[in-house]
Every structure is written in C-alpha cells, then in structure tokens.
C-alpha positions as CSV (number, residue, x, y, z in Angstrom):
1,X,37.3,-23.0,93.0
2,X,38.8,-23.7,96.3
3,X,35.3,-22.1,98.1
4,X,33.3,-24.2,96.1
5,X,35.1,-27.7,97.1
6,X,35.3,-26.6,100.4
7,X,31.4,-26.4,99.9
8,X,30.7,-29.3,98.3
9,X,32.8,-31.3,101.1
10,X,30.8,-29.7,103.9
11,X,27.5,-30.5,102.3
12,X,28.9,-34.1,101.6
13,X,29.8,-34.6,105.6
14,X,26.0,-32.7,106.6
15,X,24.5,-34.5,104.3
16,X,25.7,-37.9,105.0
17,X,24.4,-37.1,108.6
18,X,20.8,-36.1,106.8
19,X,21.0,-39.1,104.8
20,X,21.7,-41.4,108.1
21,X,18.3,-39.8,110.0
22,X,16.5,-39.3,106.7
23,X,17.1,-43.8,106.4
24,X,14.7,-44.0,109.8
25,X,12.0,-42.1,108.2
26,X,11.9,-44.0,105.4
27,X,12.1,-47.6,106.7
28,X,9.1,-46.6,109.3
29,X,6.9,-45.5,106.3
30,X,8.1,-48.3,103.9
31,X,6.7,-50.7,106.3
32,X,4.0,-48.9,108.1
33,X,2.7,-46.4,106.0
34,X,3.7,-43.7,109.0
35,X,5.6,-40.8,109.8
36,X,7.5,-41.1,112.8
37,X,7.5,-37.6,113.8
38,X,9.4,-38.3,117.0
39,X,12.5,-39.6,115.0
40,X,14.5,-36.8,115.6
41,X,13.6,-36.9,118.9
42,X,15.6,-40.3,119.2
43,X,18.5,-38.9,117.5
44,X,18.5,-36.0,120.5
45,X,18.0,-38.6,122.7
46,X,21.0,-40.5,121.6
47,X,23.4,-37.6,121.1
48,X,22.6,-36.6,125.1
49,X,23.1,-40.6,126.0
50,X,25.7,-40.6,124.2
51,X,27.5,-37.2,126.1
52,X,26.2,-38.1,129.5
53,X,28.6,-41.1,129.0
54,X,31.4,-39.7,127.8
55,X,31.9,-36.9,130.3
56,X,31.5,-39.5,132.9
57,X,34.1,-41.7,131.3
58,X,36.3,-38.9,130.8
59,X,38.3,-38.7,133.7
60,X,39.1,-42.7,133.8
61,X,42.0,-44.4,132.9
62,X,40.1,-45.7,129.6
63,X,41.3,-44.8,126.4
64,X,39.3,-42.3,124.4
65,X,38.6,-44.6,121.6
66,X,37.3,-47.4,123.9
67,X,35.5,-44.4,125.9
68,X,33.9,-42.9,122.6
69,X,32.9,-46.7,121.7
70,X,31.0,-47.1,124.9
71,X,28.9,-43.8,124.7
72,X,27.6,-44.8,121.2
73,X,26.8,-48.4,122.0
74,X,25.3,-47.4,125.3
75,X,23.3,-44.6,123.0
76,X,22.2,-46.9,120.3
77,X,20.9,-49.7,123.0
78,X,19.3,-46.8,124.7
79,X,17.4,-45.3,121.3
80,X,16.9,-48.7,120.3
81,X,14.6,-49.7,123.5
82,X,13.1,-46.5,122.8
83,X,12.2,-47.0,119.8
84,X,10.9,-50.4,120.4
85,X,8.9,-48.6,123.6
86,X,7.4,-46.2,121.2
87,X,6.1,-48.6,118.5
88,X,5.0,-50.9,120.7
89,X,3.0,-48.6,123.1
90,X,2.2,-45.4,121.1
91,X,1.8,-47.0,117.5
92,X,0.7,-50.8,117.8
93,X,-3.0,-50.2,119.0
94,X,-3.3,-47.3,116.1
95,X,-2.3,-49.6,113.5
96,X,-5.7,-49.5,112.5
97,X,-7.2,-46.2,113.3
98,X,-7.3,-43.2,110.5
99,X,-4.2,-42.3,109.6
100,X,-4.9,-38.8,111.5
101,X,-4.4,-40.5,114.9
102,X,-0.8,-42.4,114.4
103,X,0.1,-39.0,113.5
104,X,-1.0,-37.0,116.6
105,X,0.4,-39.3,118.4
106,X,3.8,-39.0,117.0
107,X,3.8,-35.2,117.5
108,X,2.8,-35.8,121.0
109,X,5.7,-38.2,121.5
110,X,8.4,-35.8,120.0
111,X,6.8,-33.1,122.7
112,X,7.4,-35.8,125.2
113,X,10.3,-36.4,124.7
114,X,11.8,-33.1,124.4
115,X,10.6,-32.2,128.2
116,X,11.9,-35.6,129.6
117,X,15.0,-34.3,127.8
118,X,15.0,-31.0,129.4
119,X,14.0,-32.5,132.8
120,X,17.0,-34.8,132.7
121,X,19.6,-32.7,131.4
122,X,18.6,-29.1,131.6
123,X,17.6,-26.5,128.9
124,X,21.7,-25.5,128.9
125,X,23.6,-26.7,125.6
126,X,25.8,-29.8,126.4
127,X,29.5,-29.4,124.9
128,X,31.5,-32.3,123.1
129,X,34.6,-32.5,124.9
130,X,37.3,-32.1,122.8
131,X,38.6,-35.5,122.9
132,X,38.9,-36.3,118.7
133,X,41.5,-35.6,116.4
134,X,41.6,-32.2,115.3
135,X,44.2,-32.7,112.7
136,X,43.4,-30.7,109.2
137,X,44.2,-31.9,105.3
138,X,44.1,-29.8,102.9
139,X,43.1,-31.0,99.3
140,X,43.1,-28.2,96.4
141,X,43.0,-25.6,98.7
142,X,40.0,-26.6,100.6
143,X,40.4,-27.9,104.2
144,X,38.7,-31.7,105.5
145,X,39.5,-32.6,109.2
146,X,40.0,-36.2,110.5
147,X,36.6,-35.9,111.8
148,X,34.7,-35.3,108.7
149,X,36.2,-38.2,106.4
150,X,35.2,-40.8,109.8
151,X,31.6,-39.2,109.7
152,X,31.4,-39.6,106.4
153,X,33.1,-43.3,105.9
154,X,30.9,-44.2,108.7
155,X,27.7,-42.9,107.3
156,X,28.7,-44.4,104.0
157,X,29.4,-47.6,105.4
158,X,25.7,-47.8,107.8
159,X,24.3,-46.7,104.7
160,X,25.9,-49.9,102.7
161,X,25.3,-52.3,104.8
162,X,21.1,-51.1,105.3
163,X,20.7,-51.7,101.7
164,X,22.5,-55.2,102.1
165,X,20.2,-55.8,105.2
166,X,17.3,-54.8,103.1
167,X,18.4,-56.7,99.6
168,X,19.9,-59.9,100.1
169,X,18.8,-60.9,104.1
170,X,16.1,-62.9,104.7
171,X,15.2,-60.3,107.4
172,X,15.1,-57.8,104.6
173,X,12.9,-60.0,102.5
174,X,10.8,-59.9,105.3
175,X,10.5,-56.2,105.4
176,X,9.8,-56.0,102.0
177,X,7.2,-58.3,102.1
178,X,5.5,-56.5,104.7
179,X,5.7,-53.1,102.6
180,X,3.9,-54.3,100.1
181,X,1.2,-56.3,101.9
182,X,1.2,-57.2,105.3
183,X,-2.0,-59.4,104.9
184,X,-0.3,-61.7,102.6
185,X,2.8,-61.8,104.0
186,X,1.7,-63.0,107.7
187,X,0.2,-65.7,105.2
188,X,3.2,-66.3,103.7
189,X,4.6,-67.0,107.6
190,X,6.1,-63.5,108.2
191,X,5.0,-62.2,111.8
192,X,4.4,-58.6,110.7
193,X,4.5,-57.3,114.3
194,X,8.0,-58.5,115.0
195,X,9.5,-57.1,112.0
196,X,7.3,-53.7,112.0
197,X,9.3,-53.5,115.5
198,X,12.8,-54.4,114.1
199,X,12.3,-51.6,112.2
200,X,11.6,-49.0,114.7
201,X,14.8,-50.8,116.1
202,X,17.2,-50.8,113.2
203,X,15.7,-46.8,112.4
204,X,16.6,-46.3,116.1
205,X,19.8,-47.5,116.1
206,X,20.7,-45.5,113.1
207,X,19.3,-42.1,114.6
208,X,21.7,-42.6,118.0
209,X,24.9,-42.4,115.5
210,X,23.5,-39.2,114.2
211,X,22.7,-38.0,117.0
212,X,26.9,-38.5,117.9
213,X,28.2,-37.8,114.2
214,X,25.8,-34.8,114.6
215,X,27.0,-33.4,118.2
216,X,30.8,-34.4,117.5
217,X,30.3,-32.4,114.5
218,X,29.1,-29.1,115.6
219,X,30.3,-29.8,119.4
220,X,27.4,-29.4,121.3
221,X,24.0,-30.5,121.7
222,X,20.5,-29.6,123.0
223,X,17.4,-31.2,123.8
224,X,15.6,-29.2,121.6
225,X,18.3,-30.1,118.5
226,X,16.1,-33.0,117.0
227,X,13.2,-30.8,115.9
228,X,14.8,-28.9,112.9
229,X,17.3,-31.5,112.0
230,X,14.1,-34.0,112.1
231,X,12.4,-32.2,109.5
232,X,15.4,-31.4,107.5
233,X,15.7,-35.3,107.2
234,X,12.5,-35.7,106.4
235,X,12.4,-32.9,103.9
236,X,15.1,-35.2,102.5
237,X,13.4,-38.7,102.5
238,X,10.4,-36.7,100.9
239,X,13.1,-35.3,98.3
240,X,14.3,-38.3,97.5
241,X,11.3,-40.0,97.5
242,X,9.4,-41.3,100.9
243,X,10.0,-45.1,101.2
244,X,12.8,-45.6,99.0
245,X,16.2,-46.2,100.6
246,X,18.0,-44.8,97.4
247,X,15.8,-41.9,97.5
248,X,16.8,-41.3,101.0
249,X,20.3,-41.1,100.9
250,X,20.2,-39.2,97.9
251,X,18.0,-36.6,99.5
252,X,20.0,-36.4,102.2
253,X,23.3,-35.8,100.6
254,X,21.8,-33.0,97.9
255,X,20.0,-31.4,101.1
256,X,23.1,-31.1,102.9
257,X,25.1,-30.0,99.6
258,X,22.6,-27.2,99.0
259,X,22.5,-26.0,102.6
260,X,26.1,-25.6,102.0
261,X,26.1,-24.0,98.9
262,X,23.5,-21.7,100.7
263,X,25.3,-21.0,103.4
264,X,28.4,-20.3,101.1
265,X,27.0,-18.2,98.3
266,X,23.9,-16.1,99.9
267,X,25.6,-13.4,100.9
268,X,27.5,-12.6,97.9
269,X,23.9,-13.0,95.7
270,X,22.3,-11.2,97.8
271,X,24.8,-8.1,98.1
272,X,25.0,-9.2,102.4
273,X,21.4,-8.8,102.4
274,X,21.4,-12.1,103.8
275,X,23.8,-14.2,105.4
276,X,24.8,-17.5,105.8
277,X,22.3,-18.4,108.8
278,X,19.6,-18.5,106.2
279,X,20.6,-21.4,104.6
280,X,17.6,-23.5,105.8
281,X,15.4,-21.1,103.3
282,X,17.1,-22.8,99.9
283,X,16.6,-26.3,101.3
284,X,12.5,-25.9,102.0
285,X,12.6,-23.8,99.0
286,X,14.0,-26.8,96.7
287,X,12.0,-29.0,98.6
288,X,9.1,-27.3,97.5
289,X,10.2,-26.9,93.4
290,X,10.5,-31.0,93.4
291,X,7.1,-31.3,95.1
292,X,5.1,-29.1,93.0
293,X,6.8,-30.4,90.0
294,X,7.2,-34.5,91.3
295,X,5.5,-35.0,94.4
296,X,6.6,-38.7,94.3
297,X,10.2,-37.0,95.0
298,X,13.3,-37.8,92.6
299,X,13.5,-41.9,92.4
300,X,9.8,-42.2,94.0
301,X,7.3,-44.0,92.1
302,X,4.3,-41.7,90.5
303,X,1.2,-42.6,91.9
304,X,-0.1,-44.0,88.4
305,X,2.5,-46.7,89.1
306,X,1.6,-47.9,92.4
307,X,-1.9,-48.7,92.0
C-alpha cells in the first residue's frame, strides 16, 4: 500500500507539471487551430533563464526566496517575448496558408531554438543549486518533500486561476469568441490578432514555470529537455482532449500518474525484464488505446458534435 501512494503522489507532482505545459498546447489550438511544436522549447528556454539567474544571484546578499522569485519572473518575461516573437513572426503571415506550413514551421522553430540553446549555454547539463527546502513528510508510509506539495499547490493554483481567466474575464470571452469564429468575432469588435498573441503570451508564461517546477524537480536541466517533455504534454492535451482546458489538466495529471505507476510496477510484471526507465512506453501506449477507441480524447467533443 505504501508503494502505491508513494506512486500515486509522484504521478500527482509530474503530472501537475504535464498538466501546466500540456495548458499552452491547448490554448494555442483552441484559438488558432495550431500546434505549437516549439512549446516545449519555451519551457527549456525558461528553465535555462531561469538557472542562468539564479547561479548569478547566488553568491549575493539576497535571500533565496527573493533570488528564486527573480529567476522565474525574469524567465516568464523572457518566454513571454518569445512567445509573442514567435507568433508574431513565424505564425502571423501563415495564418492563412495550408495547415502543412504553420506546422513545418513550428518544427523548424523548436530546432532553432534548441541550437541557440546549445550555443548559449553549452550541450553540458545545468544543475539546480541546492538552495530549496529539502525537508521530508511522511504520510502512510509514503514520503512527499516540501518541494513537491509547492509544485503541486502552484500548478493547482496557475491552473485555477486559467480557467477563471478563460470563464468569467472579459479577456477570456474574447478568447472564446475567437475559437469559435474569428470572422464574427472581429465583427463583434474583438481584435483577433491581439488576443491570438495574448495567448502565445499567457501559454508562454505558463511554460517558463514548468520549465523551473520541472528543473527544481529533477535538478538539472538541458537544452535538449523540452523535446520529450513537449510531446509528453502534448500526448496529454491530445488525452484529454485538444482544445479543452479540462481535458488538459486531466491528461496531464493521468499521464504523469501512469508514468509513475509505470515506473513503479514494470519491473515486477515483467520478472526485471524491464525496468523503470521504460516508463515512457505505457504513457504512448495508453495514448494510443484512447485514440483508437476516442480520438476526440476523454472530455473532447466527437466530431459529429462539432459540425
């Protein structure tokens, strides 16, 4: 019993981070109709902002909470110009093409991105200096650190407050709108471009505090990091069903929960054939179940329903 909670708490905390990344898929297709395949290229790029700053605040006089507050607002105003950067330049004048080309694109942008990575800070992995609490509870035999529960409350708490953004603001309205017909809704007053690029912002935002929960979590970080972890969180937005918040954080935290499970119960099933580090194979492989049997994903809309 005590290996199970202590996998179904370290799917929770992994999943809330999938949920967080999976959140800037979904907005961007919601609203556009796109993939952003260079999403979890921001969340890199925030989680290396976000590092370069703390290892050069490190050695001041600052406190570490004011020094870990600085590297993740100077991360999200750096993803967040990036993001705007990218929609504006690399997406704007394909609004209109076939759907093919907005696509390219984005794969050439994640490339892109990468190698600046790698020119900037080097192919080495980037440590988290060991500056957070490290203190450990234990509930029913199962251990949670001081880290995990603030990912998690955090996570929770983004993750609130989008769905109020989106619900009950007149921004949100205006998002809405636009998802469902931008043609009308520029009629209606709504300048479609500005809020197609708050967006990209708000998704941008979200993917630097990934990028930190996500290196503070494992303690390290890479410029090559947001390739897998960007499809994982779009596996989960696709789970969950593309385009629906709900769907999104749902995905996410059952993506994380059954990567953990994985990780926790292959090797025993398997007689050690396998070990934990194939986790990743149950999460595609349940993607792939849901798909066959509801490609809209789990709260998505069938197709009949849309047209």
């Amino acid at each position: 019993m005590d290996i199970f909670l202590q996998q179904l708490i370290n799917g929770l905390i992994l999943g809330s981070i999938y949920a967080l990344v999976a959140l800037g898929y979904t907005m961007v297709y919601g609203v556009l109709g796109l993939i952003n395949f260079a999403h979890g290229e921001i969340v890199m790029i925030g989680a290396m902002v976000a590092l370069a700053v703390i290892h050069a605040l490190i050695g001041s006089a600052l406190p570490v909470p004011i020094i870990l507050l600085m590297g993740i607002l100077i991360a999200i105003l750096v993803c967040m110009l990036l993001g705007y950067g990218i929609e504006r330049f690399a997406y704007r004048p394909l609004r209109k093409a076939p759907r093919l080309a907005p696509l390219i694109t984005a794969v050439g942008v994640s490339i892109i991105l990468q190698n600046v990575a790698m020119i900037i800070w080097g192919r080495q992995y980037v440590a988290f200096p060991s500056i957070l609490p490290t203190d450990i509870h234990t509930i029913a035999g199962a251990n949670i650190t001081v880290l995990q529960i603030l990912i998690f409350l955090l996570a929770m708490s983004i993750m609130t407050g989008l769905i109020f953004l989106v619900k009950k603001t007149r921004l949100g309205r205006a998002m809405r709108a636009t998802a469902q017909n931008p043609e009308i809704a520029t009629l209606m007053g709504v300048n479609v471009n500005t809020v197609i690029s708050i967006t990209f912002i708000i998704g941008s935002a979200l993917a630097a505090v990934a990028g930190v929960m996500i290196s503070a979590y494992y303690g390290l970080a890479h410029y090559y990091m947001g390739f897998l972890l960007g499809l994982k969180a779009f596996s989960a937005a696709v789970l969950g069903g593309i385009g629906n918040l709900g769907g999104a954080m749902l995905g996410g935290l059952l993506l994380g929960m059954i990567e953990s499970f994985g990780a926790g119960y292959i090797g025993p099933l398997t007689g050690g054939f396998l070990g934990s580090h194939y986790q990743d194979i149950f999460a595609f492989l349940v993607l792939i179940i849901v798909l066959i049997l509801r490609p809209s994903g789990l709260l998505g809309k069938p197709l009949a329903e849309r047209t």
